[in-house]
VEXNULO-697315 format. One line per 8 residues: their letters; for each residue x, y, z of N, C-alpha, C. Coordinates in pm, 1 decimal, always signed. Example, Ala and Ser with C-alpha at 12.3 -4.5 7.8 and 13.67 -1.06 7.14 Angstrom:
as	+1319.0,-569.0,+780.0,+1230.0,-450.0,+780.0,+1320.0,-330.0,+780.0; +1285.0,-225.0,+708.0,+1367.0,-106.0,+714.0,+1290.0,+3.0,+787.0
REM end
This chain:
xxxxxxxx	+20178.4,+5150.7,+24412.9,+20189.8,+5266.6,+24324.8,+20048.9,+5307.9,+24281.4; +20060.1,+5421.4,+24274.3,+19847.6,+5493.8,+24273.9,+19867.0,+5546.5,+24137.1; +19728.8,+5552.6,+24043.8,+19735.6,+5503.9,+23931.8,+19820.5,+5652.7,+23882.7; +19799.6,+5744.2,+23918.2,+19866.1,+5853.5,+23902.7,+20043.7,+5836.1,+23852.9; +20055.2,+5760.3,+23969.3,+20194.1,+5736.0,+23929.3,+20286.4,+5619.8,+23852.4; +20164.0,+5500.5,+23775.3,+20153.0,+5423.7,+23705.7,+20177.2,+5508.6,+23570.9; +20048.9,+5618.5,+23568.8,+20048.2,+5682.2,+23394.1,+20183.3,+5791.4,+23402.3; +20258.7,+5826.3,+23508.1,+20347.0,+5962.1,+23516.0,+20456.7,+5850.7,+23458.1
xxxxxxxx	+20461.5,+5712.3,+23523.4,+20590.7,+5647.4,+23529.8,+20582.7,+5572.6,+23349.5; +20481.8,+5552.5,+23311.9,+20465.5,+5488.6,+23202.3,+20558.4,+5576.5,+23068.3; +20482.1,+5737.6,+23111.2,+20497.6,+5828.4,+23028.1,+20654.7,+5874.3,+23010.9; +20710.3,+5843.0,+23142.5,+20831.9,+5930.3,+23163.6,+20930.8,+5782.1,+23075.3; +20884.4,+5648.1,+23115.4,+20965.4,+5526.4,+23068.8,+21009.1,+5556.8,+22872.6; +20887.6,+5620.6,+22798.4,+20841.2,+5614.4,+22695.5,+20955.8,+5748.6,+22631.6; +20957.7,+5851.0,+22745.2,+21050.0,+5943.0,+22716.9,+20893.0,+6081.1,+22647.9; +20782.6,+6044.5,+22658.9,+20683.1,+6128.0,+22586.5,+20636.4,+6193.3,+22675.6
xxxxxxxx	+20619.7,+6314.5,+22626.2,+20563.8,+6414.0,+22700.8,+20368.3,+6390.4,+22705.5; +20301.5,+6500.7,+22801.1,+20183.0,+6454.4,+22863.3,+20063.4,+6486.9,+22689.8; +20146.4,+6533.9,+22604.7,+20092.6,+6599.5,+22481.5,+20078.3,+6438.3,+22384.1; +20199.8,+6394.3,+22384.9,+20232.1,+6257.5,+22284.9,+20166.3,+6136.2,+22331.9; +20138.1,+6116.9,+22489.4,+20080.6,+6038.0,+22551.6,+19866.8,+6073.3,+22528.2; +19850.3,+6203.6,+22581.6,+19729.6,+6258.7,+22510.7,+19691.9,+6180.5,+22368.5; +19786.9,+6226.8,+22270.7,+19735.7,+6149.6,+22158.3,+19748.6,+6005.6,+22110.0; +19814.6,+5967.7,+22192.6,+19787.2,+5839.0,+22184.9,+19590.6,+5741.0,+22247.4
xxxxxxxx	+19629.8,+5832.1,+22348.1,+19502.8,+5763.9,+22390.3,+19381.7,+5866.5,+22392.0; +19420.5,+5945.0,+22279.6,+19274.8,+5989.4,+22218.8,+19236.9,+6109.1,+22334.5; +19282.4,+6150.4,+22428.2,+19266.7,+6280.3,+22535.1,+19285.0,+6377.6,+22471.3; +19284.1,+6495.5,+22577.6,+19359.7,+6602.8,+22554.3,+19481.9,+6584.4,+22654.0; +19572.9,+6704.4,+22620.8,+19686.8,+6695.1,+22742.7,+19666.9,+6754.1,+22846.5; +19557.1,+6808.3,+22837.9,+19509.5,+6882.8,+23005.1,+19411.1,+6767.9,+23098.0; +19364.9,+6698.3,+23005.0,+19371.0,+6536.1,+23062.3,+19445.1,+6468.1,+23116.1; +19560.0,+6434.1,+23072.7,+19658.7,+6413.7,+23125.6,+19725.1,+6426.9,+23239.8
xxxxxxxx	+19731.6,+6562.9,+23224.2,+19775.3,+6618.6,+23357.5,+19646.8,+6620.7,+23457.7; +19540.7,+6635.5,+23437.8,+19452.8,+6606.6,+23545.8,+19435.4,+6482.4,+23604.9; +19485.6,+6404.8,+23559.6,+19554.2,+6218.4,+23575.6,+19585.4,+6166.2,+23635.1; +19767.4,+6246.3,+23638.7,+19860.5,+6212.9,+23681.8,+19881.9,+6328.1,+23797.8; +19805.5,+6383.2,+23822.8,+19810.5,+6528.9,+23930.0,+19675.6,+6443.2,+24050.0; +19606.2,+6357.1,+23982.4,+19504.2,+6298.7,+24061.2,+19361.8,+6347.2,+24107.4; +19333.1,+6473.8,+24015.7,+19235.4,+6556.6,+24009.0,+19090.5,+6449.6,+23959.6; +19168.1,+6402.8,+23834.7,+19031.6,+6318.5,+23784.4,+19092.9,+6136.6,+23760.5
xxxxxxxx	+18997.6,+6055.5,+23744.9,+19059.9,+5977.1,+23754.3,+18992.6,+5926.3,+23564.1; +19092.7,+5785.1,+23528.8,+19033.4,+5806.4,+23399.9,+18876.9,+5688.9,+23408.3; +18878.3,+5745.5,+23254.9,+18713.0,+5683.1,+23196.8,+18726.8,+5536.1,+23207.7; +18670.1,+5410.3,+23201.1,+18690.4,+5270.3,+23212.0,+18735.5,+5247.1,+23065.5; +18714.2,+5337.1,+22982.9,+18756.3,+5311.2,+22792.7,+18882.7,+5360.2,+22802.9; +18914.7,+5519.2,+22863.1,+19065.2,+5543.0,+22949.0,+19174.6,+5472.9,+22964.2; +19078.5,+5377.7,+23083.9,+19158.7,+5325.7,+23155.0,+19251.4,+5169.6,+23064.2; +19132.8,+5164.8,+22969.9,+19178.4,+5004.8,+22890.0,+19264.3,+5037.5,+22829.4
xxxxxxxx	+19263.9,+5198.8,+22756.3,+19379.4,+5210.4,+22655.6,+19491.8,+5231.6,+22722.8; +19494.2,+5221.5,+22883.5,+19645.8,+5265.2,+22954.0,+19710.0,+5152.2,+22975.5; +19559.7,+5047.1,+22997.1,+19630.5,+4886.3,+23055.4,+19697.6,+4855.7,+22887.6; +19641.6,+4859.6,+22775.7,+19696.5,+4787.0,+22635.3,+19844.7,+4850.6,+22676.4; +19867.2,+5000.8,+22675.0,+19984.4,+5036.2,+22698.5,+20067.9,+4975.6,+22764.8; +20033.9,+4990.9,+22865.2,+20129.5,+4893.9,+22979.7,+20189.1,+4748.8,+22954.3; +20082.1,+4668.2,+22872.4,+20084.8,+4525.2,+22824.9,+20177.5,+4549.6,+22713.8; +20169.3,+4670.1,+22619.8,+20309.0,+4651.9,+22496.5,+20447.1,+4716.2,+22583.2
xx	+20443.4,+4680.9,+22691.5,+20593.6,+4764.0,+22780.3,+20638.6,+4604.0,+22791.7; +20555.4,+4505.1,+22856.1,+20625.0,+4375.3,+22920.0,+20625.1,+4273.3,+22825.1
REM end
């Protein structure tokens, strides 16, 4: 699974849209979607606040 579809699948599990997910991890939501569309990939500070996420799922 490519990370794109790690943060789409995280977001969609959570039921939050790309706006509620944005503020969580301090983005914008056009961040977001540049993300999960695979345009940009995230920052390594980004990326830690997606892994903490992921770690309060399991």
């Amino acid at each position: 699974m490519s990370n794109e579809e790690k943060l789409r699948a995280i977001r969609k599990r959570k039921g939050w849209s790309q706006e509620r997910l944005a503020r969580e991890l301090g983005v914008s939501f056009q961040t977001i979607h540049r993300w999960e569309t695979g345009k940009f990939q995230p920052s390594q500070l980004a990326q830690e606040k997606i892994d903490r996420l992921l770690e309060k799922e399991k």
